[in-house]
C-alpha positions, 0 to 999 in steps of 0.5 A, a space after each residue: 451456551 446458545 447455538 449463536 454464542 457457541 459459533 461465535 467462539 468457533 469463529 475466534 478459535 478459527 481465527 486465532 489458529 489461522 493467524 498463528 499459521 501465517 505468523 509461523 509461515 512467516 517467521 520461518 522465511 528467510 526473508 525475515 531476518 531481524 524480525 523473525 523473533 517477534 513475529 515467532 512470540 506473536 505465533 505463540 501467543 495466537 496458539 495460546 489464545 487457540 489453546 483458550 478458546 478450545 477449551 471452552 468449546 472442546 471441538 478441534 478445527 482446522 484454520 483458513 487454508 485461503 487466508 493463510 494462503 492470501 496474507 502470507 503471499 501479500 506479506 511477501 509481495 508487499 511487505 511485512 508491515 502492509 500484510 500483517 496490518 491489513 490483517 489485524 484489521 480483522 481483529 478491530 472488526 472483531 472488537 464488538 463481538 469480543 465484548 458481547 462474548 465478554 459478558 458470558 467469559 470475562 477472560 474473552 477481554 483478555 484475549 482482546 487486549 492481547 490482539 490490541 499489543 499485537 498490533 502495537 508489535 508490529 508497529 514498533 519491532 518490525 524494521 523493513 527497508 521498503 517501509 523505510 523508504 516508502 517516503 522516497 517511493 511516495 515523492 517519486 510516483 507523487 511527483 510524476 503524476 502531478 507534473 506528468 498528468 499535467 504534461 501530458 494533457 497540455 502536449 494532447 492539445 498542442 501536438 494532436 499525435 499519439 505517437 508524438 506525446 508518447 515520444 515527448 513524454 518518454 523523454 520528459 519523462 525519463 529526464 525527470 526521473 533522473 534528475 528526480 532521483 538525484 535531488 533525492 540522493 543529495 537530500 538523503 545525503 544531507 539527512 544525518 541520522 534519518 538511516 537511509 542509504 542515499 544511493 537507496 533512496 534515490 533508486 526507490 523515486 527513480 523507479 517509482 517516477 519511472 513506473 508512473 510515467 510508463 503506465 500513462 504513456 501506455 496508452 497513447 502508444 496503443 490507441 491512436 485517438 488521442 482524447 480516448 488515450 488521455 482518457 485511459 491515461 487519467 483513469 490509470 493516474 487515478 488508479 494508480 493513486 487508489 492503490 499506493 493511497 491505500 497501501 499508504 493508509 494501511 502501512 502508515 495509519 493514516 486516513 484513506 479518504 481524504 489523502 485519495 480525494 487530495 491527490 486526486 484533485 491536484 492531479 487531475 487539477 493540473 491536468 485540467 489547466 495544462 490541458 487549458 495551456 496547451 490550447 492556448 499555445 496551439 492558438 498563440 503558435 498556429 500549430 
């Protein structure tokens, strides 16, 4: 084999031993409970592939100290679920490398169909409460940065006072939280067999509004140019949409682009013609 093939196997080989490290890592937490069996075979099976690839190439190599690092420490902060996929998203990357291998060692597909069944493990086996309760996180922090954008454009309008609209927004936005973690206790509540605790999923979209509603507030508290605010407050709208639409996307497959672009037309949308209402108001009323 060519110099080029060769440090294409290499690479495989690095790969496979890093991940059957951070499945390792991750199968011996504590935190693993239910799952720790599947994620211990899928470590197995990484080694294995290793094992495989040595053989071809006859040279040892030490795995990725960063990336076990790096996946492991996001498994643990974001879940299980959201790191291991975001991970295998390397092996889909991998996959035309794969079949160009394929050609000079047939096995190589069989490796390839192996990283494939992993991925469908992981969807299927892993049971994780922060997955299970991320529709009640998405309807909290959804609901808070529609209306509350919205809301606070129109009372920068209207009131014309940083600390004003912070102080109208903390209270409306803490009242909304409340009743929103409410209407989502009783709905649970009525979802016989959906496997969620009422008092669970009201608490995910009563932090997830609150968290929403702090980090556009922020800044009227800190500046007092009230337009510069609402400028650094729809930028952390949209920031805030960036990264739960991609944890969304990793989590759950579902498209990044056109759910981000989504969310960020109706927000900013409303918050447009709120901005527009309160104009109005200022004019009706002479404040």
């Amino acid at each position: 084999m060519d110099e080029k093939t060769v440090s294409k196997l290499l690479q495989f080989q690095k790969s496979e031993l890093t991940e059957h490290v951070i499945y390792a890592k991750l199968s011996a937490s504590p935190k693993s409970g239910k799952n720790r069996e599947v994620l211990e075979k899928i470590s197995r099976e990484e080694l294995k592939h290793y094992q495989f690839w040595k053989q071809i190439t006859r040279r040892d190599i030490a795995p990725d100290r960063f990336k076990i690092w790096f996946y492991v420490s996001i498994a643990r902060v974001f879940g299980l679920t959201f790191g291991l996929k975001l991970m295998e998203q390397d092996e889909e990357k991998a996959q035309d490398s794969y079949e160009e291998i394929a050609s000079l060692i047939p096995d190589a597909n069989i490796v390839y169909r192996d990283e494939v069944e992993h991925e469908k493990q992981i969807l299927n086996m892993i049971d994780e409460e922060m997955l299970r309760y991320l529709s009640s996180a998405v309807l909290g922090l959804n609901d808070a940065l529609v209306e509350f954008t919205g809301a606070l454009a129109g009372f920068t309008l209207a009131l014309q006072n940083s600390r004003t609209i912070a102080i109208a927004g903390l209270i409306t936005g803490i009242a909304a939280s409340l009743s929103m973690a409410a209407s989502e206790y009783f709905s649970t509540k009525s979802e016989e067999g959906s496997g969620k605790n009422p008092i669970k999923a009201s608490f995910y979209t009563g932090v997830a509004y609150v968290f929403t509603v702090s980090a556009l507030v922020a800044p009227f508290l800190l500046i007092g140019q009230i337009f510069w605010a609402l400028g650094l407050s729809i930028l952390a709208a949209v920031l805030i949409i960036l990264a739960f639409t991609f944890y969304i996307s990793v989590a759950k497959d579902l498209p990044f682009k056109k759910r981000f672009l989504e969310m960020v037309t109706i927000s900013l949308g409303v918050a447009a013609l709120s901005f527009g209402i309160g104009y109005l108001v200022r004019l009706a009323l002479h404040v």
